[in-house]
C-alpha positions, 0 to 999 in steps of 0.5 A: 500500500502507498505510503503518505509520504506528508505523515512519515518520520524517521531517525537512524541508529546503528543496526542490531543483529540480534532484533533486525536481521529479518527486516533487513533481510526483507529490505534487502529483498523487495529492493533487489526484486521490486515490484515492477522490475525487470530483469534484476540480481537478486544476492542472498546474503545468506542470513548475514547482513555484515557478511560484506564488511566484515572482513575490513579492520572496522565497520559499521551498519546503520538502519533507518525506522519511519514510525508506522501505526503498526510500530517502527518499522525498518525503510532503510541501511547503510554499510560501511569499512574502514581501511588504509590504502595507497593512494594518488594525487596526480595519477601515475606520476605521483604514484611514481613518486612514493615508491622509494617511501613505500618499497619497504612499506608495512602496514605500519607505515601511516604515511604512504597509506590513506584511511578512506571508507567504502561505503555500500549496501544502501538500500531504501524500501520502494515504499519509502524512497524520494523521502530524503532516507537515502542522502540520510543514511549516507550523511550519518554513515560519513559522519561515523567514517569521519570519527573512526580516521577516514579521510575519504569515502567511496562508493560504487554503483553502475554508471546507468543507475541515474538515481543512485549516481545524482543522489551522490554527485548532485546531492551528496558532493562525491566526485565521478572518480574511477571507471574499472570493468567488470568482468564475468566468464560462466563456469561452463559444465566441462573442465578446461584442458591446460596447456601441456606447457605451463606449470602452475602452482600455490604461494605459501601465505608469507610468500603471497604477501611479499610478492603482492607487496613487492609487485603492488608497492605503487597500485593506487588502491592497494591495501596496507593490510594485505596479509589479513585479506590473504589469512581471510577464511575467504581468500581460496589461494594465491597460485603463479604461473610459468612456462616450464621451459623457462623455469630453472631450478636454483639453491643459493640465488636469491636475485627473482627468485620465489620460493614456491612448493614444486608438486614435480620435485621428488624433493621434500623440501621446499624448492626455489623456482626462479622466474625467467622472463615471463609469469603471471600470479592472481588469487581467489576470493571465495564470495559463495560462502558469504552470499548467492546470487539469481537471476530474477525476471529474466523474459521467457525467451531468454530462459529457453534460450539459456535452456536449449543451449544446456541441454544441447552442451550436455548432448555434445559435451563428450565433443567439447565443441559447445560450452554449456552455461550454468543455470544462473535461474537458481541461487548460484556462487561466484568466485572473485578473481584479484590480484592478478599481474603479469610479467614479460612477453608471454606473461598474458597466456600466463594470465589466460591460464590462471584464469582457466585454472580458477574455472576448474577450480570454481566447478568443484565448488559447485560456483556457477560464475567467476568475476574479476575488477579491474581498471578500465585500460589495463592491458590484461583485461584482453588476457581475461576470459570473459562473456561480453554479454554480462561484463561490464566494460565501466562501473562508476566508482565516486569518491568524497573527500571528508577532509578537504582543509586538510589537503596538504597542497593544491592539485594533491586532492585525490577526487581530482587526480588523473586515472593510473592505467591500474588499481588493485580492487580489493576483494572486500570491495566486491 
């Protein structure tokens, strides 16, 4: 039933597991399949509305409640984490520049990381929207970031969403900032055959860390505390990739060397490889073990279509002529593809296999889709297998300074700097 938006009032406070899980999660719902909607996404988050910030070093979920004659009720929330990254004042250039301050950078170096909030998960209940709830629960988010160290906040929401991008920039103060891609390849129902040529295998957590550290020191975006994102119950793994006939086992040599487990070594110990001229690394956050997704109000032939091309890959799968896609009309898991990187001539086949290698990996956990973010001009994305059909070639990523005064110097602002050819998308960002 419509609601009298003259008679409504409202006040937001921080969210209470123990009593407002379920109406939250009926929120979340009716925002993600409204009545009316078309095609939509809609996430499960598996009874657990923090699951998507929990993993930050600090979060925080706040509701809105309007005042019904039944009793308060639930219209709205809002989340939030907190973390430290690198950040940039003036794109590649400056990142350039703290290089040398940040080469042996560790979490406790305060100087070449920026606390900035990410802010996601609002959320407004048709009934109670064009209320000013939204811009609300933002402000009041802004101001707990604002308290707990955080010079910016960000957000991300698709460029076409014209409510969602006015709300922020036209009302709110955020600046358009980023445009990363995101891409999304199908696991298919067949296993993708390797080639015979490529070794790959799995960093140990220490060894995964000083090389993300060492190859991302100067990645806009690249969080201060990495080893907790690569100790999460989350992070699957982190695997490298080289081409047998350029790997060259050493004792002694420490010179781009990464000690690494050889599964072909009839050695016990731990045997160094040492990286020629072309690798290729990335990592594997295990998103369906925090929330599911489903494509909800797909048209009738879009639903036959996906059908009749199961059912016909099923038929020829012992020819491995037809991928057949998964039935993305039930719930569903994602695995998220981060941290990838690539070195030398051949390292983009590199980064082509890792990713068949996440596939089959993904099928054995039963996921339905693999994802990876990343910055619109990197130049692996071509290495990425992917559906064009359900990537998206610009999310919008908006930015806000909640500190302006203390902006050191003109033009260091980071709202206003010009775009690096790449960032790191932190996994819990997703």
């Amino acid at each position: 039933m419509p609601v009298n938006m003259a008679s409504v009032n409202f006040f937001i406070r921080p969210y209470v597991e123990s009593r407002d899980a379920r109406e939250v999660d009926e929120v979340e719902k009716a925002c993600e399949a409204g009545p009316g909607s078309s095609t939509s996404l809609f996430t499960d988050l598996l009874g657990d509305p923090l699951c998507r910030v929990r993993h930050f070093p600090a979060y925080a979920m706040l509701v809105a409640e309007v005042q019904t004659s039944d009793g308060l009720k639930i219209a709205g929330m809002i989340r939030a984490g907190i973390k430290k990254v690198l950040g940039c004042g003036n794109g590649d250039a400056h990142l350039a520049q703290q290089n040398e301050a940040i080469a042996n950078a560790g979490v406790a170096n305060a100087e070449a990381f920026l606390p900035v909030a990410y802010i996601l998960g609002l959320r407004v209940a048709p009934d109670y929207r064009r209320l000013g709830i939204g811009a609300a629960l933002v402000l009041k988010m802004e101001a707990w970031c604002k308290k707990n160290g955080a010079m910016y906040t960000y957000i991300a929401t698709e460029k076409d969403n014209e409510a969602s991008v006015k709300l922020f920039t036209e009302k709110l103060g955020y600046s358009k900032f980023r445009t990363p891609a995101i891409l999304v390849q199908p696991v298919y129902a067949s296993y993708k055959k390797a080639k015979s040529g490529v070794k790959i295998v799995e960093l140990p957590v220490d060894k995964a860390e000083a090389l993300y550290r060492d190859i991302f020191r100067d990645r806009e975006f690249f969080p201060s505390d990495v080893d907790a994102i690569i100790k999460s119950k989350l992070h699957r793994g982190t695997w490298i990739a080289v081409w047998k006939d350029e790997v060259k086992h050493v004792k002694g040599e420490k010179k781009q060397v990464v000690s690494i487990t050889d599964s072909d070594s009839s050695d016990e110990e731990e045997s160094p490889i040492a990286l020629s001229s072309s690798w290729a690394v990335l990592s594997i956050w295990k998103c369906h073990e925090i929330f599911k997704l489903q494509v909800k109000g797909a048209p009738l032939h879009t639903r036959l279509a996906v059908t009749a091309a199961r059912l016909l890959g099923k038929l020829l799968r012992k020819l491995g002529t037809i991928p057949t896609p998964p039935n993305v009309f039930k719930p569903f898991g994602l695995e998220l593809l981060y941290g990838l990187h690539c070195h030398g001539d051949r390292g983009g086949e590199l980064v082509s296999e890792l990713c068949w290698f996440a596939h089959n990996l993904a099928k054995k956990e039963g996921c339905a889709v693999l994802a990876t973010e990343m910055g619109s001009c990197d130049p692996m994305r071509s290495w990425v297998p992917h559906w064009q059909s359900l990537s998206c070639d610009e999310d919008l990523w908006c930015i806000k300074h909640l500190c302006p005064s203390s902006t050191p110097e003109e033009g260091k602002d980071w709202c206003s700097s010009a775009s690096p050819s790449s960032l790191f998308v932190d996994p819990r960002d997703f």
